[in-house]
Backbone as XML, in Angstrom:
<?xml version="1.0"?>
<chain id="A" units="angstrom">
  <residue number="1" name="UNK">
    <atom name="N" x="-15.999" y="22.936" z="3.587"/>
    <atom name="CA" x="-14.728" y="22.225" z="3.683"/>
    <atom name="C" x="-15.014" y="20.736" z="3.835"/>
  </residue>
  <residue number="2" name="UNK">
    <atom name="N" x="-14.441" y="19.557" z="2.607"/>
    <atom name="CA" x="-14.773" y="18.324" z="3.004"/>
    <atom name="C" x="-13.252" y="17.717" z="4.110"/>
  </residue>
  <residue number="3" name="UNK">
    <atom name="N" x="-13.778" y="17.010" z="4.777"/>
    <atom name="CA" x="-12.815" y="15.549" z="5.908"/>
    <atom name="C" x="-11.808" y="15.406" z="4.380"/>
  </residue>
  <residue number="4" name="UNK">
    <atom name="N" x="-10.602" y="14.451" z="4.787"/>
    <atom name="CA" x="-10.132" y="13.115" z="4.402"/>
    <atom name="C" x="-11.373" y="12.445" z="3.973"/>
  </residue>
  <residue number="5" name="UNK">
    <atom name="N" x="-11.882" y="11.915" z="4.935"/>
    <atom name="CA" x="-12.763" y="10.723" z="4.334"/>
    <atom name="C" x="-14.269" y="10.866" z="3.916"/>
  </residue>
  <residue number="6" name="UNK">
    <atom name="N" x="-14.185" y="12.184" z="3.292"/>
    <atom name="CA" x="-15.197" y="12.644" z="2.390"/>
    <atom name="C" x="-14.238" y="12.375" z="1.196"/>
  </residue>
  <residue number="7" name="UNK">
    <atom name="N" x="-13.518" y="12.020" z="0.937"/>
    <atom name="CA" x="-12.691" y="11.687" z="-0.737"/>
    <atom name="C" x="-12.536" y="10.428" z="-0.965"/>
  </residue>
  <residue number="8" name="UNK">
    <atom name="N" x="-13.569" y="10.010" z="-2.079"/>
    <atom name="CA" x="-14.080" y="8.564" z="-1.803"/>
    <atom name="C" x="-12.126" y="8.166" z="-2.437"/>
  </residue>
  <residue number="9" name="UNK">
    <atom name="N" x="-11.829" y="6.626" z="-2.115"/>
    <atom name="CA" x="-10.599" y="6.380" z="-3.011"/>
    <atom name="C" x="-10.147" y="5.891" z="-3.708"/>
  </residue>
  <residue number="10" name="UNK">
    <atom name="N" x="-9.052" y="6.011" z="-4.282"/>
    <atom name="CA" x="-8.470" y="5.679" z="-5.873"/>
    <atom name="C" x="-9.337" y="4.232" z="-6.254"/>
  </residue>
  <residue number="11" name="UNK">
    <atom name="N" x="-9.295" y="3.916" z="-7.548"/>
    <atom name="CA" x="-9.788" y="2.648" z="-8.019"/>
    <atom name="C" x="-8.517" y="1.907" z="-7.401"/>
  </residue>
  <residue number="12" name="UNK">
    <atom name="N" x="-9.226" y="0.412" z="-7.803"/>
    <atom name="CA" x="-8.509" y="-0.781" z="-7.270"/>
    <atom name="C" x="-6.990" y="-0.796" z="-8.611"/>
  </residue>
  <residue number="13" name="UNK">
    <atom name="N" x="-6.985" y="-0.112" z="-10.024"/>
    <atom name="CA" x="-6.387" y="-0.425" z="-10.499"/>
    <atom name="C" x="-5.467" y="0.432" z="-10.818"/>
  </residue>
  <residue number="14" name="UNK">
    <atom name="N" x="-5.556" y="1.645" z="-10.418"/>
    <atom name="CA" x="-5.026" y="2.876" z="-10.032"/>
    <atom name="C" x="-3.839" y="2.667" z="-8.550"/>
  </residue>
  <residue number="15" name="UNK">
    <atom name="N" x="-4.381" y="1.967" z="-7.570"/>
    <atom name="CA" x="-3.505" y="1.346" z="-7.052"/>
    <atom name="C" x="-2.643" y="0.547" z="-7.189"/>
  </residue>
  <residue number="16" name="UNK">
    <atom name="N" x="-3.108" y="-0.418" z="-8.084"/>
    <atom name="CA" x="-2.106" y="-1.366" z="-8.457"/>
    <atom name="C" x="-1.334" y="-1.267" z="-9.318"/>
  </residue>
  <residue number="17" name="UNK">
    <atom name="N" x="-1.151" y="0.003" z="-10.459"/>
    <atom name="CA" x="-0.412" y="0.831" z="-11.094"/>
    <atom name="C" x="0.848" y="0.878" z="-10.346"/>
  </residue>
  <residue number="18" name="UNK">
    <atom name="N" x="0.446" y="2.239" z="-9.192"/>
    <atom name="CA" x="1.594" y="2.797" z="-8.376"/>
    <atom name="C" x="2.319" y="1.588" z="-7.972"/>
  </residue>
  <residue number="19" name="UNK">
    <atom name="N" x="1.749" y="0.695" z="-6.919"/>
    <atom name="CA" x="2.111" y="-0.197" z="-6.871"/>
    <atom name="C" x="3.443" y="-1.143" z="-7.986"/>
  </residue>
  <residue number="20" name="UNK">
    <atom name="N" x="3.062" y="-1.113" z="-8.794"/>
    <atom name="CA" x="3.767" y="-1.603" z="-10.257"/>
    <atom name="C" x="5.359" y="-0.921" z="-10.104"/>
  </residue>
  <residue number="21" name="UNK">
    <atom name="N" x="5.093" y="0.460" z="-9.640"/>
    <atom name="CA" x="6.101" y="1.278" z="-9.857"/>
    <atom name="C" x="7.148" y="0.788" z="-8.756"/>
  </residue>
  <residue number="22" name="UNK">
    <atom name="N" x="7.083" y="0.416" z="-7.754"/>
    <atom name="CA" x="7.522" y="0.311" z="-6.597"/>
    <atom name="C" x="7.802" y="-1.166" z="-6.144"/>
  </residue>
  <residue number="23" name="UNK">
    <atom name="N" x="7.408" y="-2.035" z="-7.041"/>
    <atom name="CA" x="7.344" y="-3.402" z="-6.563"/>
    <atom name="C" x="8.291" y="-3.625" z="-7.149"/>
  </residue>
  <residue number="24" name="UNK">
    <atom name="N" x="9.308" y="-3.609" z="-8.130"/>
    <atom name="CA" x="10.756" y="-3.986" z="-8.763"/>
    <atom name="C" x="11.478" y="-3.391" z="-7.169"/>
  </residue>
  <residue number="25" name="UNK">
    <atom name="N" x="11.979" y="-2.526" z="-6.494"/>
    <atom name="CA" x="12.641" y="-2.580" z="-5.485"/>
    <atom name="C" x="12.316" y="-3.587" z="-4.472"/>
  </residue>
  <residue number="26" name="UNK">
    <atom name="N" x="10.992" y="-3.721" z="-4.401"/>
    <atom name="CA" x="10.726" y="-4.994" z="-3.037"/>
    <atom name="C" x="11.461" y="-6.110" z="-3.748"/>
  </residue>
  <residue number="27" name="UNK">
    <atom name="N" x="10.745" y="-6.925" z="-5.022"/>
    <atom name="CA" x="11.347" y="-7.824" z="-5.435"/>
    <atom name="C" x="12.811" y="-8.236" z="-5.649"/>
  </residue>
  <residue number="28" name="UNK">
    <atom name="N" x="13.345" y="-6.964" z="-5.309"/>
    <atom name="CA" x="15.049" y="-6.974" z="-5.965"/>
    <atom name="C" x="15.332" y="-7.828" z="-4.589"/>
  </residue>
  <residue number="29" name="UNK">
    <atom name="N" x="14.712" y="-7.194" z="-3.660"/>
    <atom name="CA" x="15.065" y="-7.938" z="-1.902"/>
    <atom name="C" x="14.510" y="-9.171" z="-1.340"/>
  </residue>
  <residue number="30" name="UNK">
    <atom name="N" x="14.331" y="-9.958" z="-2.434"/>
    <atom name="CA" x="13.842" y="-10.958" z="-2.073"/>
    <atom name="C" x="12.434" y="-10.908" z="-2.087"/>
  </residue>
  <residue number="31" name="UNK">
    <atom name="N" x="11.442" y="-9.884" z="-1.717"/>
    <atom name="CA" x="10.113" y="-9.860" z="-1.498"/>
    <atom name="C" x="9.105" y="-9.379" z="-2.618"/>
  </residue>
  <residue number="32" name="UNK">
    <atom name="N" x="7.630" y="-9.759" z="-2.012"/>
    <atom name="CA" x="6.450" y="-8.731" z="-2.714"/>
    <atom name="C" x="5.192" y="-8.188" z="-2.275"/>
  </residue>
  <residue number="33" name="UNK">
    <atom name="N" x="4.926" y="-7.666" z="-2.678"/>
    <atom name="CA" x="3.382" y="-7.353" z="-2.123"/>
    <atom name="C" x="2.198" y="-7.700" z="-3.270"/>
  </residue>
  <residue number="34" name="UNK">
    <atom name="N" x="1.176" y="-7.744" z="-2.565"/>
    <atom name="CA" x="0.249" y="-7.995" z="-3.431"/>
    <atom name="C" x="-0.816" y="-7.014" z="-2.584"/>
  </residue>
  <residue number="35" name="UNK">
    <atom name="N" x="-1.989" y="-6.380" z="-3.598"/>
    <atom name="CA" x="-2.947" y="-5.471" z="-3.021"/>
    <atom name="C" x="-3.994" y="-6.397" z="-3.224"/>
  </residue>
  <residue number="36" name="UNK">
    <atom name="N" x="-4.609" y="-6.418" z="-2.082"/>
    <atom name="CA" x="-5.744" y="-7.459" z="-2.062"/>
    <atom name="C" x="-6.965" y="-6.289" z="-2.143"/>
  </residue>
  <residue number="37" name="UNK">
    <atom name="N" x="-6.870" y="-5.335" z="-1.261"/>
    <atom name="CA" x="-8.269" y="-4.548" z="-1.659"/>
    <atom name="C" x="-8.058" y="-3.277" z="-1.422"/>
  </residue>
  <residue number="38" name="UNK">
    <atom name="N" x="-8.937" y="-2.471" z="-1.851"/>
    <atom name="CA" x="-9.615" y="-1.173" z="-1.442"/>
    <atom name="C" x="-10.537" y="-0.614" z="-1.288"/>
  </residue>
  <residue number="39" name="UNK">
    <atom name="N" x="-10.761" y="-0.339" z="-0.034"/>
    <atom name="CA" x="-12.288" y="-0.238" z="0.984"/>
    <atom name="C" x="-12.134" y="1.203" z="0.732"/>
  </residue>
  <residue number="40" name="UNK">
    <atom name="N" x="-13.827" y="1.095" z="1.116"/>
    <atom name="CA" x="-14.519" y="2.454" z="0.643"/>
    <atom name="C" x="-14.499" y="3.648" z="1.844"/>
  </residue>
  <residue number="41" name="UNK">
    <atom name="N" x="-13.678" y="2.874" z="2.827"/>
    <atom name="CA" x="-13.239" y="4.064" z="3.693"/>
    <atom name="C" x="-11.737" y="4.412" z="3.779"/>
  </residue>
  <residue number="42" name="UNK">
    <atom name="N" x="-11.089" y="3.800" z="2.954"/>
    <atom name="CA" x="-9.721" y="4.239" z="2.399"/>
    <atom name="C" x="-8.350" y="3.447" z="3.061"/>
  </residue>
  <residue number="43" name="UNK">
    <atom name="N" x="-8.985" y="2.812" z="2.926"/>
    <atom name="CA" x="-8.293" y="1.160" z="4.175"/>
    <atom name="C" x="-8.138" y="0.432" z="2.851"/>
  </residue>
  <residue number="44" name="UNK">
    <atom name="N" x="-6.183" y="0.725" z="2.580"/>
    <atom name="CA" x="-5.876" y="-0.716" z="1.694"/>
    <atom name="C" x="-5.180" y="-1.449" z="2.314"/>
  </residue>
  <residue number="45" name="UNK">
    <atom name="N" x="-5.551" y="-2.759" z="1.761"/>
    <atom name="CA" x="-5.220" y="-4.490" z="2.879"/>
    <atom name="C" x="-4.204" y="-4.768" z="1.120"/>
  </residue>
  <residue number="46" name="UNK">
    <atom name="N" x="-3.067" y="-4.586" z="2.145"/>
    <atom name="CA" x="-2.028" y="-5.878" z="0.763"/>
    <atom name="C" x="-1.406" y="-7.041" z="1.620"/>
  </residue>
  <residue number="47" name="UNK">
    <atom name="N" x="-0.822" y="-7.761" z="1.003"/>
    <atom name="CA" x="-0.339" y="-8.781" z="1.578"/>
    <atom name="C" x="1.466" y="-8.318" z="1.083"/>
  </residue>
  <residue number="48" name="UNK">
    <atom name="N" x="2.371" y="-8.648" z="1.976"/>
    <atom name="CA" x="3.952" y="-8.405" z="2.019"/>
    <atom name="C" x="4.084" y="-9.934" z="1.618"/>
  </residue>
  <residue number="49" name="UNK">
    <atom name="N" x="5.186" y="-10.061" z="0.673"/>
    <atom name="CA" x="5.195" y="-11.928" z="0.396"/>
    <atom name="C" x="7.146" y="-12.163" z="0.298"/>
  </residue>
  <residue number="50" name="UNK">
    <atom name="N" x="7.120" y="-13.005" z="0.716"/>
    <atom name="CA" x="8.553" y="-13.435" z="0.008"/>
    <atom name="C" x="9.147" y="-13.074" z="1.359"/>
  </residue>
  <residue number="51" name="UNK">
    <atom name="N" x="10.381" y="-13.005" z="1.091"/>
    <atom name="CA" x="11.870" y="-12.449" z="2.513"/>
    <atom name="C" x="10.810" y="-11.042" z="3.338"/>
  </residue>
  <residue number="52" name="UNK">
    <atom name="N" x="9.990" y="-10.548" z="2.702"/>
    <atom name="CA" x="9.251" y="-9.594" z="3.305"/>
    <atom name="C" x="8.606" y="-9.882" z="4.808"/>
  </residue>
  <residue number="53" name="UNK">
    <atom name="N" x="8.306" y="-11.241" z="4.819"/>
    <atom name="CA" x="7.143" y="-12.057" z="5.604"/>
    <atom name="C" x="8.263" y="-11.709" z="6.820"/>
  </residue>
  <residue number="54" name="UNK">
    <atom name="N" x="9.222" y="-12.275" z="7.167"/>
    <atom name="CA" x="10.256" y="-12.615" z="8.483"/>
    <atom name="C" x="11.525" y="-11.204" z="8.258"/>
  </residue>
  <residue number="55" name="UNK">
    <atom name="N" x="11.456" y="-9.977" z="7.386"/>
    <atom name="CA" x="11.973" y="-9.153" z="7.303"/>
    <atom name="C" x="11.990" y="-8.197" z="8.472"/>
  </residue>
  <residue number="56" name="UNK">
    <atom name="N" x="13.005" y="-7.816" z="9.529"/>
    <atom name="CA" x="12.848" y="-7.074" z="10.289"/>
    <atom name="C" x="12.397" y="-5.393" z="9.698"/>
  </residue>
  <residue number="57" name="UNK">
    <atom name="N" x="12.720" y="-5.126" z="9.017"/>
    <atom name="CA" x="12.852" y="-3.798" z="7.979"/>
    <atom name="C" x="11.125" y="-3.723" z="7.740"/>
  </residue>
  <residue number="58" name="UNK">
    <atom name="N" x="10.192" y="-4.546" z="7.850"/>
    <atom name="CA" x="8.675" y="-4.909" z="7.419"/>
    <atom name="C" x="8.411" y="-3.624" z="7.736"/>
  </residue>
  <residue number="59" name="UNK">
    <atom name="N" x="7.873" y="-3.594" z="8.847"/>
    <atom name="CA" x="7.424" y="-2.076" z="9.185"/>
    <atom name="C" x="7.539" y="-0.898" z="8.975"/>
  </residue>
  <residue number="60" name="UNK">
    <atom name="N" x="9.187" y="-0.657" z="8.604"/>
    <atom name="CA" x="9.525" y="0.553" z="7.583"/>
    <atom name="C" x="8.860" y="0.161" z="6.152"/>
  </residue>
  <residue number="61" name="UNK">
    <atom name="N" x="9.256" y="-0.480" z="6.006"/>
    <atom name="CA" x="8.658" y="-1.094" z="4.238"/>
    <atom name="C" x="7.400" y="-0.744" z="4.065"/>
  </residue>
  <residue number="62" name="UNK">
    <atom name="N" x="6.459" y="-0.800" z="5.005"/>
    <atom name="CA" x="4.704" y="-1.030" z="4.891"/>
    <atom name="C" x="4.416" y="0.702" z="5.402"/>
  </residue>
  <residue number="63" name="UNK">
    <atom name="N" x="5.194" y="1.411" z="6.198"/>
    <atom name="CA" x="5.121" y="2.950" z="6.788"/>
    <atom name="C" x="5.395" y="3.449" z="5.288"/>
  </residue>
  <residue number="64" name="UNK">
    <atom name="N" x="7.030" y="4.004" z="5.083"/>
    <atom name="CA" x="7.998" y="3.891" z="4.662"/>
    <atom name="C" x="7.951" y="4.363" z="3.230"/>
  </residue>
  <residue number="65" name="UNK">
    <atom name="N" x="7.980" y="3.315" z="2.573"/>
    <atom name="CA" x="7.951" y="2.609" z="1.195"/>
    <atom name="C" x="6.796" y="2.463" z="1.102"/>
  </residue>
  <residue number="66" name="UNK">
    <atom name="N" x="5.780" y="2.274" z="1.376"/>
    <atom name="CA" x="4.379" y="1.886" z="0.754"/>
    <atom name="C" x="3.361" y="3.092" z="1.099"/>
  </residue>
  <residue number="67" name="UNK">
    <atom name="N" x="2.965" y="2.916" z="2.327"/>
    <atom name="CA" x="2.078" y="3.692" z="2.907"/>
    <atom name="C" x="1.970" y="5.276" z="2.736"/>
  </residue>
  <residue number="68" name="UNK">
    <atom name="N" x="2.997" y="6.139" z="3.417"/>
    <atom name="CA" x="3.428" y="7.570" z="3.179"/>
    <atom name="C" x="3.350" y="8.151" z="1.759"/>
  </residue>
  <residue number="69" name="UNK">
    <atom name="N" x="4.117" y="7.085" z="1.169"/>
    <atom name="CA" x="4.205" y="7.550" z="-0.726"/>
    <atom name="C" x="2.593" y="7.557" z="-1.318"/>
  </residue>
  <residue number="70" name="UNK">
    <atom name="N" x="2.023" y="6.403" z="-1.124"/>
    <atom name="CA" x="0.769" y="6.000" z="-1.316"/>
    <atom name="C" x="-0.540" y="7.329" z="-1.005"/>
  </residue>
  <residue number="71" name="UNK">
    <atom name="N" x="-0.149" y="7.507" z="0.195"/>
    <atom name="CA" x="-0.927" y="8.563" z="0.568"/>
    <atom name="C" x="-0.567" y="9.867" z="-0.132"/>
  </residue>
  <residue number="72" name="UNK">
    <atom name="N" x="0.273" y="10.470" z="-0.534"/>
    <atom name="CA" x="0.438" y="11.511" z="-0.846"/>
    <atom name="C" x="0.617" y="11.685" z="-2.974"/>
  </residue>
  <residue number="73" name="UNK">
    <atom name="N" x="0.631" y="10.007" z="-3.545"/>
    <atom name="CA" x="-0.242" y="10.080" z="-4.756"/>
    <atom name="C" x="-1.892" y="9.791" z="-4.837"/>
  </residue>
  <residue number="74" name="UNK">
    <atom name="N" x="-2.322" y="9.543" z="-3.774"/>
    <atom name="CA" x="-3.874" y="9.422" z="-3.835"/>
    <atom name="C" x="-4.527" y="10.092" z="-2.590"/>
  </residue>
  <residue number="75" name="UNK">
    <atom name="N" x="-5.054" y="11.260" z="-2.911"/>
    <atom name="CA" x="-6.360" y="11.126" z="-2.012"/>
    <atom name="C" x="-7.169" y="10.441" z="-1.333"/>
  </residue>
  <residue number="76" name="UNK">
    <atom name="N" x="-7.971" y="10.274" z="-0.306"/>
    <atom name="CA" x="-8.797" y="9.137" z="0.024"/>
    <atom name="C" x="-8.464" y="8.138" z="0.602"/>
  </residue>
  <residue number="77" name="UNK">
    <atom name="N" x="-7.052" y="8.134" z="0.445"/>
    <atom name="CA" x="-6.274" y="6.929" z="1.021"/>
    <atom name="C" x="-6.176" y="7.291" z="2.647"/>
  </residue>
  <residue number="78" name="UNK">
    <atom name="N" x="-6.736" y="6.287" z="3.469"/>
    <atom name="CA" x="-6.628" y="6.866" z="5.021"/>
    <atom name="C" x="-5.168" y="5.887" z="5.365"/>
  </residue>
  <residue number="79" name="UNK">
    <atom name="N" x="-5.153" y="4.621" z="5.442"/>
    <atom name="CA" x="-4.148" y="4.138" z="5.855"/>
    <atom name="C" x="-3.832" y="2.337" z="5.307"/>
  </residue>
  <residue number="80" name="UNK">
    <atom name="N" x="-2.697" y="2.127" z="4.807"/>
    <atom name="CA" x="-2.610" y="1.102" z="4.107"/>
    <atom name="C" x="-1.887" y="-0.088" z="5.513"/>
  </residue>
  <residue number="81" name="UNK">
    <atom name="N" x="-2.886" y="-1.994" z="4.904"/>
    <atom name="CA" x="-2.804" y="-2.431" z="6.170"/>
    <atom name="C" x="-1.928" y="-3.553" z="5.277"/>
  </residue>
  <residue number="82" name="UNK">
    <atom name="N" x="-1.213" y="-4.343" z="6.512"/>
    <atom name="CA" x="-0.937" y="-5.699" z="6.485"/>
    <atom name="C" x="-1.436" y="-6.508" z="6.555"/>
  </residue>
  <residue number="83" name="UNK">
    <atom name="N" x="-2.328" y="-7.720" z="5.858"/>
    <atom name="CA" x="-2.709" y="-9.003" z="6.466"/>
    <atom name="C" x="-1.851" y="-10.131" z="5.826"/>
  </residue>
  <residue number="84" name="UNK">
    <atom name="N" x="-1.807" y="-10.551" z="6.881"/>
    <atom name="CA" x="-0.919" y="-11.999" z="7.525"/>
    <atom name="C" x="-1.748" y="-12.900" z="6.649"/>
  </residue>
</chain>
């Protein structure tokens, strides 16, 4: 039986696909994200941009909308981060 993090994860452009799919709703709200990386222990770092930055709603958005969905089209994915 392998871990979670025996499943190495998605490419960097495979992310930014899904991503693609999902970023016309952020943008409609003023905001965006951008995926800055994906680490080889399944730690993706995006950046939230626009009305996103001072958005009380952020945290649902990054759980929510990004993270949960994210995880359950990719394997490997342990947990998607915010940097400021």
């Amino acid at each position: 039986m392998s871990a979670a993090w025996d499943t190495p994860p998605p490419a960097r452009e495979a992310v930014e696909s899904w991503l693609d799919r999902v970023r016309p709703a952020i943008v409609a709200d003023g905001g965006n994200v951008e995926l800055l990386s994906v680490e080889r222990d399944g730690t993706v770092r995006i950046a939230l941009q626009g009305a996103c930055v001072e958005c009380p709603a952020r945290l649902a958005t990054l759980r929510v909308g990004i993270e949960e969905p994210l995880k359950k089209a990719f394997d490997g994915i342990q947990t998607v981060v915010a940097v400021d």
